[in-house]
ZAMAR-969618 format. One record per residue (C-alpha): x, y, z. Coordinates in steps of 0.1 Angstrom, whole numbers, plus 5000, padded with zeros to 4 digits. Layout:
# residues N
((X Y Z));
...
END
This chain:
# residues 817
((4494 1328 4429));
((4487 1361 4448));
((4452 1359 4442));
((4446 1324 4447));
((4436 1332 4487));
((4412 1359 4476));
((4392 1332 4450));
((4388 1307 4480));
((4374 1330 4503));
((4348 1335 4472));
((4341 1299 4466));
((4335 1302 4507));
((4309 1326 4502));
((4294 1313 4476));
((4296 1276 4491));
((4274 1294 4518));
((4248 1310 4502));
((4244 1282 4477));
((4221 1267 4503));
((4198 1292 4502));
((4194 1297 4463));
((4209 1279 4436));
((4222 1307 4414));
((4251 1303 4431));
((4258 1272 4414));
((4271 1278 4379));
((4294 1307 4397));
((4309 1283 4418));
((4317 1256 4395));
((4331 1286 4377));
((4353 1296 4402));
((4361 1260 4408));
((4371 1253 4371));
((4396 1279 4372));
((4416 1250 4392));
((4419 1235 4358));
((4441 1263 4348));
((4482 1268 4356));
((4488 1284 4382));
((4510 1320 4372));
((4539 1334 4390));
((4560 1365 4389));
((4588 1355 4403));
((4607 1319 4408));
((4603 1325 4450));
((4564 1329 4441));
((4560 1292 4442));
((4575 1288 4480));
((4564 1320 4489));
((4526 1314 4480));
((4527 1271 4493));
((4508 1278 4524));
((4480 1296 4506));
((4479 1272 4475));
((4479 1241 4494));
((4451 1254 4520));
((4432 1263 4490));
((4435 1230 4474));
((4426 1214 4506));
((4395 1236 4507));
((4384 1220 4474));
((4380 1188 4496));
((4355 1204 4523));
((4338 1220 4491));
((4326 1182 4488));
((4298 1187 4512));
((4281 1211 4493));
((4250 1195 4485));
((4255 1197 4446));
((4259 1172 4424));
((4275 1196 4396));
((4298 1210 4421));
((4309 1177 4433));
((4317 1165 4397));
((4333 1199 4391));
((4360 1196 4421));
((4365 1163 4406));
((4375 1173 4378));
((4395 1200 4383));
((4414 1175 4408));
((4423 1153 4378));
((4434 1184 4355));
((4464 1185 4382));
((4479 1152 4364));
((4470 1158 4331));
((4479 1199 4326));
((4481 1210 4290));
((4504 1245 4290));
((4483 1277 4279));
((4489 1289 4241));
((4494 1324 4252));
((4512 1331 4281));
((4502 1364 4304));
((4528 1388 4299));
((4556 1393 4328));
((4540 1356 4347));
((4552 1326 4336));
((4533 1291 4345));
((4546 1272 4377));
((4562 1236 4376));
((4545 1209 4361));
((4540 1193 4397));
((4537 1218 4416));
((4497 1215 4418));
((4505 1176 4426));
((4528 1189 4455));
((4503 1212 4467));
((4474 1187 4467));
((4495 1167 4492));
((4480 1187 4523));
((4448 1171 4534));
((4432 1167 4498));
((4429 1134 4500));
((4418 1127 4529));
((4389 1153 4525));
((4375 1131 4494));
((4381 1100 4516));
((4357 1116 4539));
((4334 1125 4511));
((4325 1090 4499));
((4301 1089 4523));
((4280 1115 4508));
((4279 1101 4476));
((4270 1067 4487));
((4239 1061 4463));
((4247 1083 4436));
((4269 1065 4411));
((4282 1094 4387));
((4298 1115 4418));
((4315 1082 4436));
((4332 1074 4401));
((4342 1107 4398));
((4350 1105 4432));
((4369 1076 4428));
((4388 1086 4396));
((4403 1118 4418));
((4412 1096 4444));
((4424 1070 4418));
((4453 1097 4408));
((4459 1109 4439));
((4465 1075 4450));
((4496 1077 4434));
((4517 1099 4461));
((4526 1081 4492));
((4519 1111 4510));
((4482 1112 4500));
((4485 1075 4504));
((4487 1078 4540));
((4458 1104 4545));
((4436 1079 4528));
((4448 1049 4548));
((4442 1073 4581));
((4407 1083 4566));
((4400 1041 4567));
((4399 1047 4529));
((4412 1011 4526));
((4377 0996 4544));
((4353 1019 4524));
((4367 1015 4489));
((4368 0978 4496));
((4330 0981 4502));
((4326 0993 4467));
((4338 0961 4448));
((4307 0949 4443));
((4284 0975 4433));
((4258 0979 4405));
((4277 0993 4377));
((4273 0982 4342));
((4298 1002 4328));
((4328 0986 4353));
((4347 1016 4362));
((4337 1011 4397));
((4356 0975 4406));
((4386 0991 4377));
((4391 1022 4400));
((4383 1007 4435));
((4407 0977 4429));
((4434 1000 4412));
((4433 1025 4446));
((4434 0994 4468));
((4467 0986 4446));
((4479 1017 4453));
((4475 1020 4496));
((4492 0984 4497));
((4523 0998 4472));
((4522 1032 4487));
((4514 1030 4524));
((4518 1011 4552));
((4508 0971 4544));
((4498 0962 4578));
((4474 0988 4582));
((4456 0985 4551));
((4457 0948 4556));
((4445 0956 4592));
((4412 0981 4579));
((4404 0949 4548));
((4403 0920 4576));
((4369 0925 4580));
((4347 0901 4573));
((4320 0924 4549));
((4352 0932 4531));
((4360 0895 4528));
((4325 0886 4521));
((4327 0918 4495));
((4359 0904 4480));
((4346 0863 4481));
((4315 0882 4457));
((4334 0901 4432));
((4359 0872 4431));
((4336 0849 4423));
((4314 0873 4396));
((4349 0876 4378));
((4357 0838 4373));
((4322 0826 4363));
((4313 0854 4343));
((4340 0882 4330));
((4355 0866 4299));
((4371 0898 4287));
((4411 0902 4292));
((4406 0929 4317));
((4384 0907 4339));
((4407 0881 4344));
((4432 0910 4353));
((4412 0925 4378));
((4405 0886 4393));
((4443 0882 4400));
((4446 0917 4415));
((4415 0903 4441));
((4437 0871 4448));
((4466 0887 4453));
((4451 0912 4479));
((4437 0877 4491));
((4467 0866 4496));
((4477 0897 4516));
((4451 0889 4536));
((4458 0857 4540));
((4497 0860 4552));
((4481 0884 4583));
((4476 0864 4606));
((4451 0884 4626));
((4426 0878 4594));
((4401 0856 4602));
((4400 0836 4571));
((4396 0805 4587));
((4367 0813 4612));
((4341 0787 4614));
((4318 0813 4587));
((4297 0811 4558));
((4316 0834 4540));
((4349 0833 4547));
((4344 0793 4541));
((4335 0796 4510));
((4360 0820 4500));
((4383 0797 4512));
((4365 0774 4491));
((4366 0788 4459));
((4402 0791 4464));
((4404 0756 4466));
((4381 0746 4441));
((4398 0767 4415));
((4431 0756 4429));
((4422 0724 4419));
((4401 0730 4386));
((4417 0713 4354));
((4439 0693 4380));
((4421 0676 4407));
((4390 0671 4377));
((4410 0645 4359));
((4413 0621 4395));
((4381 0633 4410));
((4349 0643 4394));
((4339 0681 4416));
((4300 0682 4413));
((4304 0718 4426));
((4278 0743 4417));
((4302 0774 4427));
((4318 0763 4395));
((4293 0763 4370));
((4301 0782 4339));
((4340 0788 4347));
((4359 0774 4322));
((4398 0776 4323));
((4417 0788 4293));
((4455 0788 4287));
((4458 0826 4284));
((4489 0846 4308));
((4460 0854 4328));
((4447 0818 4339));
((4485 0808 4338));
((4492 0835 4370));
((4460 0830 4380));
((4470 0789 4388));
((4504 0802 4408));
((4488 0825 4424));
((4463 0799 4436));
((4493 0779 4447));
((4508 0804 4467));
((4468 0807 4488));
((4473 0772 4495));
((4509 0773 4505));
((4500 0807 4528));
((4466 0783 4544));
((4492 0754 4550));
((4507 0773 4582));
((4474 0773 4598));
((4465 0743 4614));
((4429 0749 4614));
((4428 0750 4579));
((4438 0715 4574));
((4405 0701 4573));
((4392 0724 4544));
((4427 0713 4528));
((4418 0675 4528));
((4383 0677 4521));
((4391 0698 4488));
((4415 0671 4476));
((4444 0699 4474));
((4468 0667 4480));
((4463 0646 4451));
((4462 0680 4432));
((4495 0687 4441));
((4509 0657 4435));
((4497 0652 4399));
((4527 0675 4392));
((4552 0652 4410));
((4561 0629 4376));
((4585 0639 4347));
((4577 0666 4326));
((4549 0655 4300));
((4520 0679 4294));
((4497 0652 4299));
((4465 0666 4300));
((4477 0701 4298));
((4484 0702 4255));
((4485 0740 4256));
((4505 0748 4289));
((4540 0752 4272));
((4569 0734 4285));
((4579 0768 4302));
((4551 0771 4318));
((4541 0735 4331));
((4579 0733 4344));
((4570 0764 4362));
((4535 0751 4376));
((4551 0718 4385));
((4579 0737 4405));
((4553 0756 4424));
((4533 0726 4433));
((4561 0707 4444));
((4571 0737 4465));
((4537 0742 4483));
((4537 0707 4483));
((4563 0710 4510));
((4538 0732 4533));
((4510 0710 4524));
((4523 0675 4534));
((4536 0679 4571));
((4494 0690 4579));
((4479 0665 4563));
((4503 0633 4565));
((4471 0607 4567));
((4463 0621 4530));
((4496 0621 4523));
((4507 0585 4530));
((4472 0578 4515));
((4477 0589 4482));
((4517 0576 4486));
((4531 0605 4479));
((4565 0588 4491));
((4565 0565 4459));
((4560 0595 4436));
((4586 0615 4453));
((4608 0583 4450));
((4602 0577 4415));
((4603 0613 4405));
((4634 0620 4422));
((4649 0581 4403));
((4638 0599 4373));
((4658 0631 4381));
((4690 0616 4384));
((4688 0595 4354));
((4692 0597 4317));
((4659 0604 4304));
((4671 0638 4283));
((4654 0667 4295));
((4664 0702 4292));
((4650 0726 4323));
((4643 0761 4313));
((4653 0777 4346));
((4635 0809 4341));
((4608 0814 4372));
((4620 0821 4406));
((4615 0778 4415));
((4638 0773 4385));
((4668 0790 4399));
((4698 0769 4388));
((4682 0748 4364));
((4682 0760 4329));
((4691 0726 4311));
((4692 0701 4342));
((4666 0688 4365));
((4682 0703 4400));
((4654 0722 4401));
((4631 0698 4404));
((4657 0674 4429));
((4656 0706 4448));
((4618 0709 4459));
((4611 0671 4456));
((4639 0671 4487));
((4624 0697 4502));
((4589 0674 4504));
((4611 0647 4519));
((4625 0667 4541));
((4597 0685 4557));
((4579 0651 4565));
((4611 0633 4577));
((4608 0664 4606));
((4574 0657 4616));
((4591 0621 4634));
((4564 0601 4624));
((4567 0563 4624));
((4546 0557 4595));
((4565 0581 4574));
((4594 0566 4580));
((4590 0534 4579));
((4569 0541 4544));
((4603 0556 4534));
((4626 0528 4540));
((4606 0501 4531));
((4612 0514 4498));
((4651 0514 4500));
((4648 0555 4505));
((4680 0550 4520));
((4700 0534 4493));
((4682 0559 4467));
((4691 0587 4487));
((4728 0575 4489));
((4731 0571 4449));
((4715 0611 4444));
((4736 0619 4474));
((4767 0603 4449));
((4754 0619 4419));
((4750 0656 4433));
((4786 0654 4447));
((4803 0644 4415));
((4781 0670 4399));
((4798 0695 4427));
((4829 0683 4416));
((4830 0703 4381));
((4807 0728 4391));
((4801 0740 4426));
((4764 0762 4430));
((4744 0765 4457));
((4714 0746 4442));
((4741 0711 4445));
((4754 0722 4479));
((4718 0726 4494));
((4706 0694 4476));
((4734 0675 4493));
((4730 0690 4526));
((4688 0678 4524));
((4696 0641 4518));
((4724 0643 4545));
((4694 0658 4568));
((4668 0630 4558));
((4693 0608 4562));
((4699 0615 4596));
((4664 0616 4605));
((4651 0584 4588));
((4683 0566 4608));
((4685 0581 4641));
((4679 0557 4669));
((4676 0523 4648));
((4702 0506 4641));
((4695 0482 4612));
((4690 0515 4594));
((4721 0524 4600));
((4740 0494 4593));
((4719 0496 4557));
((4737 0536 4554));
((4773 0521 4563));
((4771 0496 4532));
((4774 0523 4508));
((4772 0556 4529));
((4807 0557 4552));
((4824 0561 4516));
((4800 0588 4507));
((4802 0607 4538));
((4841 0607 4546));
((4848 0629 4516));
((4825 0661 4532));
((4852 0660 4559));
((4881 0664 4536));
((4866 0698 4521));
((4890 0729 4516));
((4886 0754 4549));
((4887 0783 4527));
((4854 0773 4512));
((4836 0775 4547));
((4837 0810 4539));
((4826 0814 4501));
((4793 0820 4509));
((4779 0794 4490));
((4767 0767 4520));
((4798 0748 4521));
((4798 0757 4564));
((4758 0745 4560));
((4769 0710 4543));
((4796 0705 4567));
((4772 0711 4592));
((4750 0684 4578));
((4774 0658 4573));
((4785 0662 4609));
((4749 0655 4622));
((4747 0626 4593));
((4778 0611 4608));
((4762 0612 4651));
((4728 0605 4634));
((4734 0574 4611));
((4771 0560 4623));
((4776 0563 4659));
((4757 0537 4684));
((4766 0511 4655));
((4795 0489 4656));
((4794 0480 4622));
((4795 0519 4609));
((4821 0527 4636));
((4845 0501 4628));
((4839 0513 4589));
((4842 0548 4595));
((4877 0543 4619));
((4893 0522 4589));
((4884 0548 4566));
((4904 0571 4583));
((4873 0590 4600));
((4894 0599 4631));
((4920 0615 4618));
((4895 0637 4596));
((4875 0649 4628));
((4904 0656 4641));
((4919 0676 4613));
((4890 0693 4611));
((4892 0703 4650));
((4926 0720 4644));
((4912 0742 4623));
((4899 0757 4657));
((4867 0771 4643));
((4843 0781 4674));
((4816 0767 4656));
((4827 0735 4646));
((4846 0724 4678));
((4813 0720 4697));
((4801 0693 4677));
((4830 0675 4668));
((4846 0670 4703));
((4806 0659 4712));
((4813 0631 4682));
((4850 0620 4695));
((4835 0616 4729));
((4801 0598 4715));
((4828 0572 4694));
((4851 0572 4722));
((4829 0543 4735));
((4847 0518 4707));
((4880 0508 4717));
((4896 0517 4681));
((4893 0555 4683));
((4919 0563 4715));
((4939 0543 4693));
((4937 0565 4669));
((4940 0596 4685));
((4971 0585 4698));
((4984 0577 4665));
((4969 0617 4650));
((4999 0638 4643));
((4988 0677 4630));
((5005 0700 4616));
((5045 0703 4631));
((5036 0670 4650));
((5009 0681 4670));
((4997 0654 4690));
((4957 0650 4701));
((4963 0653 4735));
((4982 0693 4730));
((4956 0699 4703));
((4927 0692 4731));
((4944 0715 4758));
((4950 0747 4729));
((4914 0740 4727));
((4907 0741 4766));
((4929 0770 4770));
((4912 0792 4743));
((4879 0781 4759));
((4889 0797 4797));
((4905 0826 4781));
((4871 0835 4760));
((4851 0827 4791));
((4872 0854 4812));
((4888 0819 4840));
((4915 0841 4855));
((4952 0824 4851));
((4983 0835 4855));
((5007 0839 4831));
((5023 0803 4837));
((4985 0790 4832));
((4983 0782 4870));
((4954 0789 4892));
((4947 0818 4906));
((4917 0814 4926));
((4919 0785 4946));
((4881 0789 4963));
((4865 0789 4925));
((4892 0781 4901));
((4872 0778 4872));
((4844 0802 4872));
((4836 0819 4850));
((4833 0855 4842));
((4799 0853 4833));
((4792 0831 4866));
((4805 0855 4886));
((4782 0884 4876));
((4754 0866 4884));
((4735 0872 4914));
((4725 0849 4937));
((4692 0834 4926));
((4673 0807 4946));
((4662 0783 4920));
((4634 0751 4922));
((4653 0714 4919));
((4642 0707 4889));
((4658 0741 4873));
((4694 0738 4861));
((4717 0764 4881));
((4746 0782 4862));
((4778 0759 4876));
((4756 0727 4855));
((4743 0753 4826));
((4778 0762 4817));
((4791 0724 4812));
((4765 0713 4785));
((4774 0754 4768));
((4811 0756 4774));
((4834 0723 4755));
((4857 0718 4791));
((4831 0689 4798));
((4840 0671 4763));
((4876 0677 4765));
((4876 0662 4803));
((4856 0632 4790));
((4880 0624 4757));
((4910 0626 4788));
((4893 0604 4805));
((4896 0580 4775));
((4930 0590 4767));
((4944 0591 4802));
((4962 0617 4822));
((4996 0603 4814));
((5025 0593 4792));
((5008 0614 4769));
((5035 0622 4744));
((5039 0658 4729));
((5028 0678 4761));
((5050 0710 4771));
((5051 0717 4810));
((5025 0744 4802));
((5005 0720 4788));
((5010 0697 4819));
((4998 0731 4841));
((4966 0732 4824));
((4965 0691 4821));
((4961 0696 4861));
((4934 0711 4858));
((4913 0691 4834));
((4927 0665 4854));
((4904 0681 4885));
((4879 0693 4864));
((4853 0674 4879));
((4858 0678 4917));
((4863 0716 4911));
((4827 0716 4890));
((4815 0695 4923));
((4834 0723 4948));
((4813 0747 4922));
((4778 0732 4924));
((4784 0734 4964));
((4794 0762 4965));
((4759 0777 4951));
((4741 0755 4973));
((4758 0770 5001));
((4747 0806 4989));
((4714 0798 4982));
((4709 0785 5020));
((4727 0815 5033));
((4701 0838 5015));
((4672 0825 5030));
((4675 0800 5059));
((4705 0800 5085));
((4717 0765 5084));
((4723 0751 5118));
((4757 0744 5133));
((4762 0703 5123));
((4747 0714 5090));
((4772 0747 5091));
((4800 0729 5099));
((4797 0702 5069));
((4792 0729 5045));
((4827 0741 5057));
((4842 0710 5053));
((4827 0706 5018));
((4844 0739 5012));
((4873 0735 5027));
((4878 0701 5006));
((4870 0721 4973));
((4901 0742 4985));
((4924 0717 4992));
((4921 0702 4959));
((4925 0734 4943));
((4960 0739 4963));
((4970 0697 4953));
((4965 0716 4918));
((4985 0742 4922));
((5015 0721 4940));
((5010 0698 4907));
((5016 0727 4885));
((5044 0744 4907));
((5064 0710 4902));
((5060 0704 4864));
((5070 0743 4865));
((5101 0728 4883));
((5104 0700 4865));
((5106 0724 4832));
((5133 0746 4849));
((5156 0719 4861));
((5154 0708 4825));
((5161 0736 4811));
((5197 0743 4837));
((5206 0705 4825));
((5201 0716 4792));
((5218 0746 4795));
((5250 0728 4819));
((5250 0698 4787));
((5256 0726 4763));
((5278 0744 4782));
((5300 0715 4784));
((5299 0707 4743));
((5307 0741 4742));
((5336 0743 4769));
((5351 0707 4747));
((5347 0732 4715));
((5368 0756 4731));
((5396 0733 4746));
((5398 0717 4711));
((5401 0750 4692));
((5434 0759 4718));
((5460 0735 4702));
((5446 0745 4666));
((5450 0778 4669));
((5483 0776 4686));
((5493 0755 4658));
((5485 0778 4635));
((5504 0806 4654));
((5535 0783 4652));
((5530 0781 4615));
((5526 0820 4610));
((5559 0826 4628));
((5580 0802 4604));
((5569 0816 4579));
((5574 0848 4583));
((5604 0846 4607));
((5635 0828 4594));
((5650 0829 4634));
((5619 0812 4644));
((5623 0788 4615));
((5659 0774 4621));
((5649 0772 4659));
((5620 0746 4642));
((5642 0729 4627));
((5669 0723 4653));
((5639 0711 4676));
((5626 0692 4646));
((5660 0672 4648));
((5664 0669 4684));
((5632 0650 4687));
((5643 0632 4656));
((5676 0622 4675));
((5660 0615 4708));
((5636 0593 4684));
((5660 0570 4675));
((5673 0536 4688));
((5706 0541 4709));
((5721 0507 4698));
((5725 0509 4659));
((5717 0478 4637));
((5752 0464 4623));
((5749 0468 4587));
((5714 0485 4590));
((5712 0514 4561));
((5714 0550 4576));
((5686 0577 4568));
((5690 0611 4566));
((5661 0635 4577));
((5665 0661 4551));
((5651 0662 4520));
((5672 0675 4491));
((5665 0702 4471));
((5637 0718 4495));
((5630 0753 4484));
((5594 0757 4506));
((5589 0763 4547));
((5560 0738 4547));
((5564 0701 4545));
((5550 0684 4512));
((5514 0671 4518));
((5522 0643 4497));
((5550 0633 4515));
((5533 0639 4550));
((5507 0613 4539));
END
């Protein structure tokens, strides 16, 4: 390792005078060969001792490139490639031992590769050197480090070039296509995506693509063709790469794609007199089989760009896809196994969904919404069918069809979004929304002994569609409250705890919420269905809950139904849990909602500011900001973002009094909603009047309304407060008659308890006193005497008092009674 400086300032000298005569040559690759050997150290610190001179000597074998020798360029080469491959001497050199296996590797990490980067250029036409080249670059290729020297040396762009060059033996498009492999693994995607968006490196690529599926039969040729489409792909997904500019080439890249997207499909429906593919024939090899996913996933990645949609219809991608939408039968594919045509037919039907909302005119033309409709018929019935579930599409269905209910969905669902009309009405002409109501039945009792996600998200898709296809027409929705009230109501009656599995039980709730505003209310029909079936008193129970997330929506629905007569009546009616009524459950809900805004309150719940009394804390941070008419300001921002608004308007339906269940702190903040209107008025004024202030000086007529307005806004806020004071008084006399009324029962305790207890005293003393108990018993016969009649009956018999033969203190119960 010590000498290893002193060698490289040889090769210098000879590099130098090698221009001048050529002796020099054999010496050089000499000294260059020696490379090839391990490196020797004396000690175990050599190796980080010696680093900086190794690695600047390695690099120097990179600048030795420029000497103009084609034995010397082969020879660094070479000796580059040893590092990977080192073989341990037979005899070691006594006292040295060989460094680390990697340490070479290591040490090439510092500017090597970039240096041969560099050097390409001067083996541009000699074929030999730029494999040789390419084979050092090919292992160093390997390191991230070097990786990134190579992608800063634009190595991605030149090797790119090199695709397509004469070279019968094939090493060149091997090595070049296995370094580009390597920069997108190793370094930075986006900027070796960024140096290959060229268009001579797509035109280079469309070539070399095109040589490989019309002419390389061999295994490793159909390899190397997926490696080229998957960079494509790459390519494709940036969307700075102009892949669908208006050019020859990249057109008919774009159209080989296509065609061979298509090839073996799209041949059997329409005949493709193409000449681009004369002499490619498709096999049934693994090769062809990822070549035909891989395809897909081109299409699906061209999908997102709109100005791809004419290439898409004009290469028939649609009927294509849609050849996979019927139940699996390898009709004219007798050597795709079953694996693999499920998996092909999952792919389709998944790009399918990216495909159909850009060309909907082909769509509807080739009525796609029949297939999907018949497909998904077939799905739920009992044709016996066993899914392999094995790909990444066939998640969830190994021995089911959920796989394929999944994706066909999926197709529904992205071309229900799109609004259109025709869709639509396509849809629901053929009773799509009874068929969806029967797989929306069939999934749920499927949930029922098995919850996964694939049944969850399948159920929350047909709630979506159904929303969309029934939104705003109301024949549609009476058609949905035939059969779908009794297969909504049951979403609302899910377990809370499962809102938080993790499995899309919140999503699905989510979805059946929107199902219910979408397809129910604005109908009478579904309304009055929904009410009987309980359907208030599940919103409601859901709205206890007090999730953030789901209060929103819901109170929007109970106001939205509040329009039919039937619903205040069951509000009323609601009792929660330890006999909550509606009306205290709504004012929790408003009272959370001012304390998570930051409204300030005092501890009763009264108001404190009587100017703004329910600002906001957010509001009041803001500046003042003069804003054009047509621009919401913050007072009428925060009613459509904050749930005070929905709760006022369900009061409104439910009235302001003899609401039963209320507490006087619920009355306090019942005030309020009570006002909640003139104070948001007060509010909105109240900006107004700040706005003018910072930039005009309103004049004195104009001045003096503005006070009034304010002063108004006030006064209502101090009615408020004198409303709250007296329920606050109205609770504390209460509470003194309650406490006067139990001081009384107690007080009538008391008194009775006297005469007991003094009794009992009485009772104590004759028993344990014998004086006290012959004082007893003369009183006991005084009373007796003074009892009786002063006249005596003649003849009447005479009854003595005393009972004979007492032994005992106390009288005999017995006798008593």
């Amino acid at each position: 390792l010590k000498n290893v400086a002193q060698i490289t300032e040889i090769l210098n000298l000879c590099a130098e005078k090698i221009n001048e005569q050529e002796a020099f040559t054999e010496p050089l690759c000499a000294l260059i060969k020696l490379f090839e050997l391990p490196f020797q150290k004396k000690k175990s610190s050599d190796e980080e001792n010696y680093s900086v001179e190794v690695s600047q000597s390695i690099a120097q074998l990179g600048y030795l490139m420029r000497v103009p020798s084609s034995q010397v360029k082969i020879q660094i080469c070479k000796s580059i490639v040893s590092f990977y491959n080192m073989e341990l001497p037979g005899k070691l050199l006594s006292g040295y031992q060989p460094t680390s296996a990697n340490y070479k590797i290591q040490m090439a990490e510092e500017g090597l590769a970039e240096a041969l980067v560099l050097s390409l250029a001067l083996v541009e036409n000699k074929l030999l050197e730029k494999l040789w080249v390419l084979k050092a670059l090919q292992h160093l290729s390997t390191s991230g480090k070097n990786c990134r020297q190579m992608v800063k040396a634009q190595a991605a762009s030149r090797i790119c070039l090199y695709l397509n060059g004469a070279d019968p033996s094939g090493q060149l498009l091997f090595r070049s296509s296995d370094i580009l492999w390597n920069l997108l693994e190793n370094a930075p995607k986006e900027e070796v995506v960024n140096q290959l968006r060229s268009l001579e490196c797509v035109q280079a690529l469309k070539e070399v693509f095109l040589d490989l599926v019309t002419r390389g039969f061999r295994h490793c040729d159909h390899q190397l063709r997926n490696d080229l489409l998957v960079i494509a792909t790459l390519l494709a997904e940036s969307p700075d790469v102009p892949m669908i500019i208006p050019c020859c080439i990249i057109t008919q890249f774009l159209l080989l794609i296509m065609i061979f997207c298509n090839f073996s499909t799209i041949s059997f429906i329409v005949k493709l007199p193409n000449p681009l593919i004369k002499g490619f024939k498709i096999t049934y090899s693994y090769e062809d089989f990822e070549m035909k996913k891989l395809l897909f996933n081109v299409i699906g990645i061209l999908s997102k760009d709109p100005s791809a949609a004419q290439l898409l219809s004009e290469n028939h991608v649609m009927p294509a896809l849609l050849y996979y939408v019927k139940r699996n039968q390898n009709l004219g594919f007798p050597c795709w196994s079953a694996t693999q045509y499920e998996e092909l037919q999952l792919h389709a039907i998944a790009v399918l969904a990216s495909v159909a909302p850009v060309l909907v005119d082909k769509y509807l033309s080739c009525q796609a919404n029949t297939l999907l409709l018949v497909f998904l018929e077939w799905c739920i019935g009992q044709d016996p069918f066993f899914g392999q579930g094995n790909s990444f599409h066939g998640t969830h269905g190994l021995g089911n069809k959920f796989a394929q209910m999944r994706y066909s969905l999926r197709v529904l669902r992205s071309i229900v979004t799109l609004y259109d009309d025709a869709v639509s009405i396509n849809l629901c002409d053929q009773g799509a929304i009874s068929q969806l109501l029967d797989i929306l039945k069939y999934a749920a009792d499927k949930s029922k002994a098995k919850e996964v996600t694939i049944l969850l998200e399948i159920q929350a898709d047909i709630l979506f569609i159904l929303s969309v296809l029934c939104e705003n027409d109301v024949h549609r929705k009476e058609l949905f409250s035939c059969e779908g009230i009794g297969v909504l109501t049951p979403f609302f009656k899910m377990d809370p705890k499962k809102l938080y599995s993790g499995l899309g039980h919140s999503c699905l709730l989510f979805s059946a919420l929107d199902c219910l505003w979408s397809c129910v209310i604005g109908c009478y029909i579904a309304e009055d269905s929904f009410i009987e079936k309980q359907g208030i008193f599940l919103l409601l129970d859901l709205l206890a809950l007090k999730e953030k997330n789901l209060c929103n929506i819901i109170l929007g629905i109970l106001v939205e139904i509040s329009d039919n007569p039937k619903t205040t009546l069951h509000m009323g009616m609601w009792r929660g849990k330890r006999d909550q009524t509606a009306a205290n459950l709504l004012i929790q809900l408003w009272r959370q909602e001012e304390f998570d805004l930051g409204v300030r309150r005092d501890e009763d719940g009264k108001i404190v500011d009587t100017k703004r009394p329910i600002v906001t804390s957010f509001q009041k941070q803001q500046k003042i900001i003069p804003l054009p008419a047509s621009c919401p300001s913050f007072a009428i921002m925060e009613i459509s973002e904050s749930i005070r608004a929905k709760v006022y308007s369900l009061f409104c339906r439910l009235g302001f009094e003899k609401l039963p269940g209320l507490s006087a702190k619920d009355f306090v903040t019942l005030a309020i909603i009570q006002h909640y209107i003139d104070f948001k008025i007060g509010e909105v004024w109240s900006e107004i009047c700040a706005e003018l202030k910072e930039e005009f000086r309103p004049l004195s007529s104009d001045e003096k309304i503005l006070q009034l307005i304010s002063k108004a806004s006030e006064n209502t806020g101090r009615t408020v407060i004198a409303l709250q004071n007296e329920a606050l008084e109205r609770q504390l006399h209460h509470k003194i008659q309650e406490e006067k009324k139990t001081f009384k029962g107690v007080q009538v305790i008391v008194r009775q308890r006297e005469p007991i207890n003094k009794s009992w005293e009485n009772f104590l003393a004759r028993t344990s006193n014998y004086e006290e108990l012959k004082k007893a018993k003369m009183l006991q016969k005084a009373l007796i005497e003074a009892s009786r009649a002063k006249s005596k009956i003649r003849g009447g018999p005479d009854h003595s008092t005393d009972i004979p033969k007492l032994h005992t203190t106390v009288s005999n119960p017995l006798i008593t009674l």
